[in-house]
TORROBA-823708 format. One record per atom (N, C-alpha, C): x, y, z. Coordinates in steps of 0.2 Angstrom, whole numbers, plus 5000, padded with zeros to 4 digits. Atoms other than C-alpha are relative to their C-alpha. Layout:
XYZ
...
This chain:
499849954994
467150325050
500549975004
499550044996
468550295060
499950005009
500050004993
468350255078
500450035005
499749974995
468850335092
500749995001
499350054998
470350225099
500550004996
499550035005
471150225082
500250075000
499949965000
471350405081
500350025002
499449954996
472850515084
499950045005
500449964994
472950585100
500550074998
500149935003
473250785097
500850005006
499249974995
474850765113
500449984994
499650025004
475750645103
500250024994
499749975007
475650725087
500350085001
499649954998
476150885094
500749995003
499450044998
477650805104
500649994993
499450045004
478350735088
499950044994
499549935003
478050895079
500650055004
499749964996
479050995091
500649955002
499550045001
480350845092
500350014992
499949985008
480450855073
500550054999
499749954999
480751025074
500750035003
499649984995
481851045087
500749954996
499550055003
482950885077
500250034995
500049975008
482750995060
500550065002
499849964998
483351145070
500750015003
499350024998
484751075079
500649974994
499850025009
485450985062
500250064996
499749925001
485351175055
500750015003
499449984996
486351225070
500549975000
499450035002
487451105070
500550014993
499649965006
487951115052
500550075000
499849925002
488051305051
500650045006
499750004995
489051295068
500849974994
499450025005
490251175057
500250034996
499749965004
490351265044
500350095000
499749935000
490751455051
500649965004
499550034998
492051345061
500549984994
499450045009
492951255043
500050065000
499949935003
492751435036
500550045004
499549964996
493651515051
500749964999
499550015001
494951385051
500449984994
499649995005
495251385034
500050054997
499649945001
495351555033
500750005003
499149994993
496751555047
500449964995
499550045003
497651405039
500150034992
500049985006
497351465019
500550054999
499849955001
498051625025
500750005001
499250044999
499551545035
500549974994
499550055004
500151435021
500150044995
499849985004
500051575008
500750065002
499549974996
501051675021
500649964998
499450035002
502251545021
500549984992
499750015008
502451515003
500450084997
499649925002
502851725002
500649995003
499350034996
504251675014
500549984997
499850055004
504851535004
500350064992
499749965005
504851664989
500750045002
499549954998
505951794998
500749965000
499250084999
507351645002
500350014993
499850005008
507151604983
500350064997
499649945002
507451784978
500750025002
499450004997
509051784990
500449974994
499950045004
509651654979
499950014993
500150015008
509051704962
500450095000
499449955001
510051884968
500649994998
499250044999
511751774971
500050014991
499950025007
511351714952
500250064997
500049925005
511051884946
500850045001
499449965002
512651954953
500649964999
499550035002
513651824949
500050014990
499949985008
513251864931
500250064998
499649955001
513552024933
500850024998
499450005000
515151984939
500549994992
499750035004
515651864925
499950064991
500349985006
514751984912
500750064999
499349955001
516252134917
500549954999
499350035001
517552004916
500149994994
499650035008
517451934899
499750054994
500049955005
516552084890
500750024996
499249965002
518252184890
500149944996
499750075003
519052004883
499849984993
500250015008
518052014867
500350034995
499649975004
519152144862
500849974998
499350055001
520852024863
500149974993
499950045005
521551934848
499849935000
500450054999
520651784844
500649925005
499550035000
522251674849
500050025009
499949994994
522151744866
499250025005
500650024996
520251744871
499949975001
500050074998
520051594873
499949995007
499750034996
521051554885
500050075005
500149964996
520851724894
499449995006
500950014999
518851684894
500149935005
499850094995
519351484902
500450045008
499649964995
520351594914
499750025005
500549974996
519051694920
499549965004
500850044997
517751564922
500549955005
499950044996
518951464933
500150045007
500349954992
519151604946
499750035000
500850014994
517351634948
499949935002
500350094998
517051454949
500350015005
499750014995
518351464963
499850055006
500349964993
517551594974
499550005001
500350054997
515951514971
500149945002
499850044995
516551374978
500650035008
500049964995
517151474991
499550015005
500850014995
515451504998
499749964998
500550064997
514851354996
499250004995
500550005002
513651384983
500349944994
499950045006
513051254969
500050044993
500049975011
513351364951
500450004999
499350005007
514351354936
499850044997
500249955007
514451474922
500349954996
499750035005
514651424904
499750084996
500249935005
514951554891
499849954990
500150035006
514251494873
500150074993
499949965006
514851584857
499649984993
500450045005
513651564841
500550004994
499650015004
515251534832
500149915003
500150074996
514951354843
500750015003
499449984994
516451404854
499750005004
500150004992
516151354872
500649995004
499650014992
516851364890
499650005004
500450014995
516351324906
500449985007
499550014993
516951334924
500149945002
499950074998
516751174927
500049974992
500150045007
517351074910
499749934999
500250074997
516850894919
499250004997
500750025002
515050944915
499849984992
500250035006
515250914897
499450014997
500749975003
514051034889
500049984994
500450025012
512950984872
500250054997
500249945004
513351114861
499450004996
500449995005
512151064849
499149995005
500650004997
510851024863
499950105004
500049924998
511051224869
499750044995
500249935007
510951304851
499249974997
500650035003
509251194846
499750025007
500449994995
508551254863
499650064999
500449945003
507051394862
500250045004
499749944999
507851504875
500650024996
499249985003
509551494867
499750044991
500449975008
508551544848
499950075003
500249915000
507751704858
500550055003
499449975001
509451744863
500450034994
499850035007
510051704848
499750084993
500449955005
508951824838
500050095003
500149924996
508951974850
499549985003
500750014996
507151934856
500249995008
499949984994
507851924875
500750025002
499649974997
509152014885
500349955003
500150054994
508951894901
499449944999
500450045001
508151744904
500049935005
499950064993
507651614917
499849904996
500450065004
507451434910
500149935002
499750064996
507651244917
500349964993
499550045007
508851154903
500449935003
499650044997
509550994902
500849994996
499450015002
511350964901
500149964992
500350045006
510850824890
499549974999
500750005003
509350794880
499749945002
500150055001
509350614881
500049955009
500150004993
509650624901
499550055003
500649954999
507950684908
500350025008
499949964994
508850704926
500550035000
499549964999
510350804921
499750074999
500349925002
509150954920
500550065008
499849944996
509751134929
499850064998
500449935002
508951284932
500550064999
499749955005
509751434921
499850064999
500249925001
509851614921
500650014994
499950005003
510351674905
500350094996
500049925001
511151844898
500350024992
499850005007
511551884878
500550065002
499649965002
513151954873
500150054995
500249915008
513152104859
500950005000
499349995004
514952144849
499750105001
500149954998
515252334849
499550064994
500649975002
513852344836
499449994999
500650014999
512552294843
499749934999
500150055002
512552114838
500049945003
499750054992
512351954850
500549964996
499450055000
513851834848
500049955005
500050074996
513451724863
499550035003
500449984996
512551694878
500649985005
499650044994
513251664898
499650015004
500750044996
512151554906
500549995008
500150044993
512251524926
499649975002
500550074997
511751354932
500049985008
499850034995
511451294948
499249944999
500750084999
510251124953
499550035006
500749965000
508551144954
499849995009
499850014992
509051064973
500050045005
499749934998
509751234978
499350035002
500749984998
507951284980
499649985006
500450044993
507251144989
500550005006
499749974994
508451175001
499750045005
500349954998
507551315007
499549995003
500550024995
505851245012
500149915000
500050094999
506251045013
499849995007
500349984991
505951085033
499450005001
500649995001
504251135029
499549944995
500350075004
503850945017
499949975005
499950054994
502850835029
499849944994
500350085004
502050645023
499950044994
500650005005
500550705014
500150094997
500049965005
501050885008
500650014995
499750015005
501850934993
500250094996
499949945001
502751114989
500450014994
499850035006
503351144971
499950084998
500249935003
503851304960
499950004995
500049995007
503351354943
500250064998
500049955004
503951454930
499750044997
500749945003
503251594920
499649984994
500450025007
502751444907
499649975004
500650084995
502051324922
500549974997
499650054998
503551224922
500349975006
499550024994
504151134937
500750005001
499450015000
505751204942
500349975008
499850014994
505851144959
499449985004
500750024998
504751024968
500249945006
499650064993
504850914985
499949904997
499850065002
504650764972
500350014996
499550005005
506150754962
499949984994
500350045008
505350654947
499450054998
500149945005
504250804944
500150054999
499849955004
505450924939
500150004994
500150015008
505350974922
499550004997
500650025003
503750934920
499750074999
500649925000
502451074913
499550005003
500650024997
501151054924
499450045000
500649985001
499951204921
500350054995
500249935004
499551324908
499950055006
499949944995
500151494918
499250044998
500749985000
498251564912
499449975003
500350064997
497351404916
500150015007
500050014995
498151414932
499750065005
500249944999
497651594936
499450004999
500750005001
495951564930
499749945005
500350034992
495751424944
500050025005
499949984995
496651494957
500150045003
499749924998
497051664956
500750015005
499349984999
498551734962
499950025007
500149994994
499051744980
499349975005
500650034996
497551644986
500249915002
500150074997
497051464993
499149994997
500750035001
495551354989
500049924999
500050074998
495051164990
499749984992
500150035005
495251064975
500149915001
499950094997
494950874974
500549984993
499550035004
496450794968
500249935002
499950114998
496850584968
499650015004
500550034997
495250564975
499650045006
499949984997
495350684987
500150095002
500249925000
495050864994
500550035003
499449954998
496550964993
500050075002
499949964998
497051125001
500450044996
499349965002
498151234988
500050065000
500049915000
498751394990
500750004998
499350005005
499951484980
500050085000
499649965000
501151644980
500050024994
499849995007
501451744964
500450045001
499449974997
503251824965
500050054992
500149955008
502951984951
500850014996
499349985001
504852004950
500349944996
499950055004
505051834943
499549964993
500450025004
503451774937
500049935004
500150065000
503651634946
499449985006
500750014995
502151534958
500249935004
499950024995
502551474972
499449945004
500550024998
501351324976
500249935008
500050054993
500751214993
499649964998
500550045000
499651054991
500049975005
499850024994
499251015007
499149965001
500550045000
497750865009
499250045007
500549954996
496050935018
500049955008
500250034994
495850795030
500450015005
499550034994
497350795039
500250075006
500149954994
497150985046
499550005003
500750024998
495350945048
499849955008
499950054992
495950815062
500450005004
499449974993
497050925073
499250065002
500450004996
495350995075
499549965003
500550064999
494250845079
499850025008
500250024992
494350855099
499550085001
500549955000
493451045096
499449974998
500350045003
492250955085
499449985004
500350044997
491850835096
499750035008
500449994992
491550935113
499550064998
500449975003
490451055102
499349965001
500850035000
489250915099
500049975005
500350014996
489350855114
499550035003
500549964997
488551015121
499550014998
500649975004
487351015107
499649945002
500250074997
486750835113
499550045006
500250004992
486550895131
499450064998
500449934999
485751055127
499249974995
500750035003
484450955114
499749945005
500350024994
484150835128
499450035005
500449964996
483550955139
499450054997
500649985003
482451045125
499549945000
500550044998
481650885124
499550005004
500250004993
481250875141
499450085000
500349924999
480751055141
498949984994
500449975006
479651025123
499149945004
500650034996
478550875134
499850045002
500449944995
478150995146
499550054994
500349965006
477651125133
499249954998
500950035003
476350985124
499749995004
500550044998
475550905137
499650105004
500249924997
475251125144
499550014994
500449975004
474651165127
499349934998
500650065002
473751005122
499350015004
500549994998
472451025135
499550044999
500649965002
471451155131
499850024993
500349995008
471451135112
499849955000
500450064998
470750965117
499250025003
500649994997
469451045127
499750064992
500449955007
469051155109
500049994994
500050055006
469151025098
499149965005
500550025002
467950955108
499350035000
500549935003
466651105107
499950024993
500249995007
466951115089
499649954996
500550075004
466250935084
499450035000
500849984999
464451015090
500050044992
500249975006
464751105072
499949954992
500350045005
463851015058
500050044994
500049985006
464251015041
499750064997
500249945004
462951115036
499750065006
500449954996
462651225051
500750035004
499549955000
463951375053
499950045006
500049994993
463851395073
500750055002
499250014995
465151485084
500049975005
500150024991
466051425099
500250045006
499649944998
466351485113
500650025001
499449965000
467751595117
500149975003
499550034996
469351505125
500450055004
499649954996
470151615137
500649995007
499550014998
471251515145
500750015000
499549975004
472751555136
499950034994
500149985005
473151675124
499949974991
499950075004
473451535111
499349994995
500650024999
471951465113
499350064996
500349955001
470951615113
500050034991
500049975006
471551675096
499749944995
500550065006
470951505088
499250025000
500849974998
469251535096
499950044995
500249965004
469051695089
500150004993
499950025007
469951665071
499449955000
500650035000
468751525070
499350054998
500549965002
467251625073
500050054995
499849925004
468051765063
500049964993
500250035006
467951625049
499350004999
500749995002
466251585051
499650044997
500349955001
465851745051
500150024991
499849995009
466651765032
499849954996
499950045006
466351625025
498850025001
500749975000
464351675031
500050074994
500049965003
464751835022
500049994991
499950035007
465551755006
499549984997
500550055001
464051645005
499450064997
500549945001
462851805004
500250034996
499649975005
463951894993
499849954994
500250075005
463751724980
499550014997
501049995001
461751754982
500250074997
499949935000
462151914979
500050014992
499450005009
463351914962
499449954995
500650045005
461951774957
499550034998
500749965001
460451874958
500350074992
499949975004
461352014949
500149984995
499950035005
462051904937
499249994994
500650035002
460351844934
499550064996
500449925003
459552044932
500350024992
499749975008
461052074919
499749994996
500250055006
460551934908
499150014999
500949975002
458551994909
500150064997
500149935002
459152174908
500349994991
499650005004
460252134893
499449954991
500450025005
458852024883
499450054997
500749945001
457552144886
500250074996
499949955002
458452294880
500249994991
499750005007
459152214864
499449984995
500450055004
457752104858
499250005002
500750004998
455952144861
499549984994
500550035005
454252094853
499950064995
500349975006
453752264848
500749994991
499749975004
455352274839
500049944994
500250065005
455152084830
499450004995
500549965003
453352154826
500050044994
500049935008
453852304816
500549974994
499650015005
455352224808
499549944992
500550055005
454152054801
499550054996
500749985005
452652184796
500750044995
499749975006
453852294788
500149954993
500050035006
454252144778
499549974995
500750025006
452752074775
499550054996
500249955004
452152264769
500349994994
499950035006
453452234756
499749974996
500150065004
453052084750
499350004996
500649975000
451152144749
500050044995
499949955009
451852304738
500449984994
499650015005
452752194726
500550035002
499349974998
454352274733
500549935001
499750044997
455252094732
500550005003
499049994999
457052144730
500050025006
499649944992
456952264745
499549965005
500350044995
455752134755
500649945001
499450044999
457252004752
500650025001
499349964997
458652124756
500250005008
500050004991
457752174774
499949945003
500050074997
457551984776
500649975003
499350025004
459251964769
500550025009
499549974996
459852074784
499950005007
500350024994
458852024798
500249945002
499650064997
459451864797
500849994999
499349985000
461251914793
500250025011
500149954994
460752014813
499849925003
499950064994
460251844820
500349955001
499150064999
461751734816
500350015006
499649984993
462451834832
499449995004
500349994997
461751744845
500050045005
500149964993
461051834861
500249965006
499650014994
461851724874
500449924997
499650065000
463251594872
500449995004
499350014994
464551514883
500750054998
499449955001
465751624873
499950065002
500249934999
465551794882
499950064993
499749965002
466651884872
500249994991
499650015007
467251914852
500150075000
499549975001
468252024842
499450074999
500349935004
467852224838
499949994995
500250025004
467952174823
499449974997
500950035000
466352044824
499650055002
500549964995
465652184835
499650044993
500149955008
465752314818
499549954995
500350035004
465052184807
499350005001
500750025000
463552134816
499650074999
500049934998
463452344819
499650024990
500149985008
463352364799
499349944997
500750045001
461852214798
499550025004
500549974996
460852304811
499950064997
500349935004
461052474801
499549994995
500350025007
460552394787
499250004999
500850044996
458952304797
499750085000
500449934999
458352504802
500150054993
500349985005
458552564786
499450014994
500850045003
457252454779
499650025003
500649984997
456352484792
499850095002
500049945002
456452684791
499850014994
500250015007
456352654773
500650084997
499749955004
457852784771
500749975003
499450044997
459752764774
500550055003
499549974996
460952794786
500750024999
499450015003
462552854782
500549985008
499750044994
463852784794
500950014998
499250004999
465852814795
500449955007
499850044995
466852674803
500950005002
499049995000
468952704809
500149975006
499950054993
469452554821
500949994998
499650015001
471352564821
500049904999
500050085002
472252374815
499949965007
499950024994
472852354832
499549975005
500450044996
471152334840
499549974997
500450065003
470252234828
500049955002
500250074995
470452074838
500050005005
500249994994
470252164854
499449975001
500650014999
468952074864
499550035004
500349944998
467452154869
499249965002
501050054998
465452064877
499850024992
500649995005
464352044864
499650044999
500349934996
463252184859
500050035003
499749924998
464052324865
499850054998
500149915002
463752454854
499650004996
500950015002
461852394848
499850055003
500549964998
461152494860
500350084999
499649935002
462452654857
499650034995
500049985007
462052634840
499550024996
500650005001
460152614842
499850075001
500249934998
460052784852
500250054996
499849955006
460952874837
499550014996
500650005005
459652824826
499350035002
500950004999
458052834836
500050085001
500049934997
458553004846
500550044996
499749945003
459653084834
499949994992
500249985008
459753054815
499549984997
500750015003
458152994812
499650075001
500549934999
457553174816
500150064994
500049935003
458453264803
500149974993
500450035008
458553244783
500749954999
499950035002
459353114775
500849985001
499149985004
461153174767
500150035006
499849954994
461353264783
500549965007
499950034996
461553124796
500649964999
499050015002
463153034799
499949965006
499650074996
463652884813
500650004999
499150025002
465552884816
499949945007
499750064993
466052724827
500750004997
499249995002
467952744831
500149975006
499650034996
469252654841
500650025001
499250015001
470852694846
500350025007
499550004993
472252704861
500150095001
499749934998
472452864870
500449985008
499350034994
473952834881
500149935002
500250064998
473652664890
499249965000
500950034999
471652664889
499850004993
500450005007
470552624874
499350025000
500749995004
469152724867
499649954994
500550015006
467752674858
499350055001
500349955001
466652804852
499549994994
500549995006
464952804843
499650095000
500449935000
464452984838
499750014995
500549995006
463053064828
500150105002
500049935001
462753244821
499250025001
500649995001
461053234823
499550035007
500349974993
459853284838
500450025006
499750014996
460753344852
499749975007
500550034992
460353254870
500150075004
500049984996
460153344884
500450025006
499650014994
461053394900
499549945004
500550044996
459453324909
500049944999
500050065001
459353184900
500649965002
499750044997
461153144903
500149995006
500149994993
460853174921
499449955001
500450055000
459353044921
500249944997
500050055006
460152914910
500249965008
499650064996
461452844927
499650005004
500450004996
459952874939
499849935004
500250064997
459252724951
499549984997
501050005000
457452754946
499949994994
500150045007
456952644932
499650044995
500549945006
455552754927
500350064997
499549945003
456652904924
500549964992
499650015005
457952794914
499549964992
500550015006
456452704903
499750064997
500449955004
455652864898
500750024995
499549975004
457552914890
500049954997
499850055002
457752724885
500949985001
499250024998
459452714894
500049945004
499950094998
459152514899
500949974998
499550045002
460152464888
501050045001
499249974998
461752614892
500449965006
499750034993
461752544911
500349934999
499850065002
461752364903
500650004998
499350015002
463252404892
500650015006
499549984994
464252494907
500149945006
499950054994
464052344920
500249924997
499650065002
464352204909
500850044998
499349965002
466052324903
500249965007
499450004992
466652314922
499749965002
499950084998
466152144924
500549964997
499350045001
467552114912
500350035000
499649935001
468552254912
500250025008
499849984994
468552304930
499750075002
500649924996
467552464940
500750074999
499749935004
468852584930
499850024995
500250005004
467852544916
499350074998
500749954999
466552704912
499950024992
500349975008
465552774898
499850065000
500049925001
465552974894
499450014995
500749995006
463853034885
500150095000
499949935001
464253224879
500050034994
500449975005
463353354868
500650024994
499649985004
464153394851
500150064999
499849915001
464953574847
499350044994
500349985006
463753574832
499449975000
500650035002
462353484835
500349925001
499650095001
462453274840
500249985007
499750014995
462953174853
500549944999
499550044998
464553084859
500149955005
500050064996
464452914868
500749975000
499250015003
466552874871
499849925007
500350054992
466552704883
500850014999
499350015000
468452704889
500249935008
499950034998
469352554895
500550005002
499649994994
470652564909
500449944998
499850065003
471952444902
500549995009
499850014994
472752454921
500749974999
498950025001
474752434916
499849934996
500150075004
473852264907
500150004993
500250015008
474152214889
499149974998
500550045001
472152164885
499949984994
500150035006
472352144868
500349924998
């Protein structure tokens, strides 16, 4: 036993729950403070940068207009020109392409056009750039040109194959003869620079702004050594990120911010990767005067939570030490506390225990005693002297008349009847065994009547290994015999035992056609008054009904009603209560 002086004092441990708590509580708050904060400013910011990236599209569009109608332009100039003699298109086509060159360079834009013939006849406003022919016509836009498979087309190409930084991003448009045939392409180029142009203002250290095309290729990126590259699968990347949105991905180590633009007019995705920590710490000074207020403000609960324990501590102290007077085995109240409401509620709950667990306890004695009556009621009703009496003389009458065969038949069937013991730790077995033993007990009273019972048995399959108490439907079975077909002739008599489901509940039904019972009698059977039910021999009816709803449940009942024709019906129905019991 532990000593006084060693034992927890009731303030202290209260103290450093309510510390605890208030430490658990504010670590919540805190967090969940942080986290509607992040969430807010990375809604603002997520929202901001996808804004700015739709910006950034618009510009690019400006610019992918120019290209457009600089094609246009070029497309009227040399179509008509296809009709000239070969000796003079050429040079008409060179002709043309050097004033547009010249009035784009005029305004100051980066494009060239080149016209390609898939007779391998080329021109180009600029001749200095010294276009591949065979690096164009081996290309998979120039082939869907080529084939008819596109009109237009946007593509990043390189001048030359064997130069990964001569690339240029290319709007592309197939020529047709006047029967419908493509003959070339005329491609506009400008550098993929032309673009970044447009947000390089908006590139700080650590972000990184870059566009793709409608394959996922990089055609413009604030690092120059990843244009060209393919960098996502356009479904892969739509299945991460979805379209027009933002979200935090960890990339090199690191918990990135991307948000991207999807421009429907091009196909193309305007993306930002911008690192999480570095907006994260233009809010820091919020942060930090957040938790300082959460500091002062937990300080002061501190302060507050002493006062608190050492208020409540004392009168739970004072009712702790009024309850020591309760000895293990002696179930006292104390008195009421009425100092505080607190208090007071213990008090009572307390005694309100007492008072249940005194009640439980009587209840116990209670369930024991009856337990105790069933198991007498249940012996007595099944298994008496007279009835061991009549069964042995019957046998040893045989034996007496020479009647061997049928002295060792009812032997035979008597002891088949007490294989099934009268009480075992196994409550319960199947209807099945129930029927069997049912059919060795017929048998036993046949001998002992000296005539025979006819008997009909219909127990669907389904409840043949339903479980059921032992001895059930002995005493049912007995009453058929005694009070009804032993009254009348032989061929006459009839036992039906059936089983089957009606809706959710399960009958089991023993009927005879033989004597009918009474109203009176069924009205004496469920009586209190013993004498009443012994003069009917209904012991053993109530036995079966109370062991029933001892496993089954107080929905469990048994129905005793006269036959149309003479006979009685005993149905016992089992309340399956929404359970499966089989």
């Amino acid at each position: 036993m532990l000593k006084k002086d060693k034992l927890p004092r009731i303030k202290d441990l209260i103290f450093q729950k309510i510390f605890l708590y208030n430490t658990i509580f504010f670590i919540i708050i805190l967090c969940f403070v942080a986290y509607i904060s992040f969430k807010y400013v990375l809604e603002e910011r997520g929202s901001a940068r996808v804004e700015l990236l739709q910006q950034i599209s618009e510009s690019v569009e400006d610019n992918r207009n120019i290209m457009v109608n600089v094609m246009n332009h070029t497309y009227d100039l040399i179509y008509p020109m296809l009709e000239l003699p070969m000796d003079k298109q050429g040079e008409s086509i060179q002709n043309a392409l050097f004033d547009i060159q010249s009035k784009i360079d005029t305004f100051q834009f980066d494009y060239s056009v080149d016209v390609v013939f898939n007779n391998k006849e080329q021109y180009s406003s600029r001749p200095s750039d010294n276009i591949k022919l065979k690096t164009i016509m081996q290309s998979y836009w120039y082939i869907k040109h080529f084939s008819g498979e596109s009109d237009v087309s946007w593509s990043l190409r390189f001048k030359d194959i064997k130069n990964l930084d001569s690339y240029q991003l290319s709007y592309a448009r197939t020529l047709y003869d006047e029967n419908n045939k493509t003959i070339g392409v005329i491609i506009v180029n400008t550098a993929p620079t032309t673009f970044f142009h447009i947000y390089q203002n908006l590139v700080k250290e650590n972000n990184t702004i870059y566009i793709l095309d409608q394959n996922g290729v990089v055609i413009s990126h604030s690092n120059v050594n990843m244009i060209g590259v393919w960098l996502y699968h356009i479904e892969n990347f739509r299945s991460q990120y979805d379209y027009n949105s933002y979200t935090i991905k960890k990339k090199l180590d690191q918990n990135t911010l991307i948000s991207n633009y999807y421009d429907q007019s091009s196909g193309w995705i305007f993306v930002e990767e911008y690192p999480l920590e570095d907006f994260i710490l233009s809010y820091g000074r919020i942060v930090l005067v957040m938790l300082a207020a959460i500091i002062i403000m937990f300080l002061l609960i501190i302060i507050r939570s002493y006062k608190t324990t050492k208020y409540i501590s004392e009168p739970l102290i004072d009712s702790s030490q009024k309850m020591l007077l309760v000895q293990d085995d002696r179930l006292t109240h104390i008195p009421l506390q009425n100092q505080y409401y607190e208090i007071f509620v213990l008090s009572v709950r307390y005694n309100s225990m007492v008072n249940r667990i005194r009640n439980l306890i009587n209840t116990i004695k209670a369930k024991e005693r009856e337990k105790s009556k069933l198991e007498f009621d249940f012996l007595q009703a099944q298994i008496n002297p007279h009835f061991l009496r009549n069964t042995l003389v019957g046998i040893k009458s045989l034996i007496i008349t020479g009647s061997k065969e049928q002295a060792v038949s009812m032997l035979s069937a008597f002891i088949k009847l007490l294989n099934t013991p009268l009480y075992t730790e196994q409550e319960l077995h199947t209807l099945k065994d129930e029927v069997e033993y049912i059919r060795n007990y017929i048998a036993l009273m046949q001998h002992r009547y000296g005539r025979d019972f006819h008997y009909l048995v219909n127990i669907g399959k389904d409840l043949e290994n339903f479980m059921i108490p032992r001895m059930i439907l002995q005493p049912l079975v007995e009453n058929a015999i005694f009070y009804g077909i032993s009254e009348i002739e032989e061929e006459e008599g009839l036992i039906k035992i059936l089983a089957y489901y009606s809706g959710t509940d399960i009958h089991i039904i023993v009927e005879n056609n033989g004597k009918s019972i009474t109203q009176e009698q069924i009205d004496k059977i469920w009586q209190p008054d013993e004498k009443n039910r012994r003069s009917i021999n209904s012991i053993g009816l109530n036995n079966v009904l109370r062991r029933l709803k001892h496993v089954f449940g107080e929905e469990t009942s048994i129905r005793i009603q006269q036959r149309e024709f003479g006979g009685t019906i005993v149905r016992i129905i089992i309340s399956q209560g929404g359970k499966d019991l089989c």
